[in-house]
N, C-alpha and C positions, 0 to 999 in steps of 0.2 A: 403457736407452738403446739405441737403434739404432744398427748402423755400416754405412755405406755404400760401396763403391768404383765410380770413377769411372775408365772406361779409355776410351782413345785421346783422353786430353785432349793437347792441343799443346801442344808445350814454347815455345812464345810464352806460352800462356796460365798455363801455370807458373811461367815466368819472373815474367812478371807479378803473378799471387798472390804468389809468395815477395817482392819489392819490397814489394805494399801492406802485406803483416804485416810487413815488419822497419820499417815506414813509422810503422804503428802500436803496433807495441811489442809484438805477438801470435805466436804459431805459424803456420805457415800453417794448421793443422786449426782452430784458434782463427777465425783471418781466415775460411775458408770456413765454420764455424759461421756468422760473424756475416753474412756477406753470404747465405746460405741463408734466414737468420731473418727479415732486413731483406724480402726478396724474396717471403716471404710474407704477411707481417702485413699485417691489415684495414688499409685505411687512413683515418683519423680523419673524422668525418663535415665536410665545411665549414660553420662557425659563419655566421650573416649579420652582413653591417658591423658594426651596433648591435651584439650580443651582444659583437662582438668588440674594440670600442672600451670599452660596459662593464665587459670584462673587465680590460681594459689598463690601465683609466681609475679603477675603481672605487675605490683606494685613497687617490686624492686628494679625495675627499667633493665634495659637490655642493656647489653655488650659487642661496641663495634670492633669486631677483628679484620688488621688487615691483613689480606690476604696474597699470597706472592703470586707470584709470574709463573706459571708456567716455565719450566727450562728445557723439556722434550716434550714433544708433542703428545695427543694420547695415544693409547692402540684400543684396537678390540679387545675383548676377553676371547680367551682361545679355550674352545670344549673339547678336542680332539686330546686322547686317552695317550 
């Protein structure tokens, strides 16, 4: 494991760390661990809608609909103004 020091940090900013780790229940060495780590990691590729509704959704099973007949045949869509 590497160890690092950090000099002319501001005792604002110390202050501050020491609050967020008794915040969170850490050391401060702990707290700055975990905000170092946070601050580097890849971050997660974004899913699209679908993928991400599948995902959410998928454990409530689908729904078979049936589906009718056709009663006219299709057309084209017509552009002309």
């Amino acid at each position: 494991m590497a160890a690092i020091s950090v000099r002319d940090l501001d005792d604002d900013v110390r202050e501050r760390l020491r609050v967020r780790a008794a915040r969170n229940g850490r050391s401060m060495e702990a707290e700055i661990r975990h905000i170092l780590t946070a601050a580097v990691r890849e971050p997660e590729p974004d899913a699209d809608l679908f993928t991400t509704l599948l995902d959410r959704f998928s454990d409530l099973g689908g729904v078979d609909l049936a589906i009718p007949a056709r009663s006219t045949p299709a057309r084209a869509a017509g552009f002309a103004e």
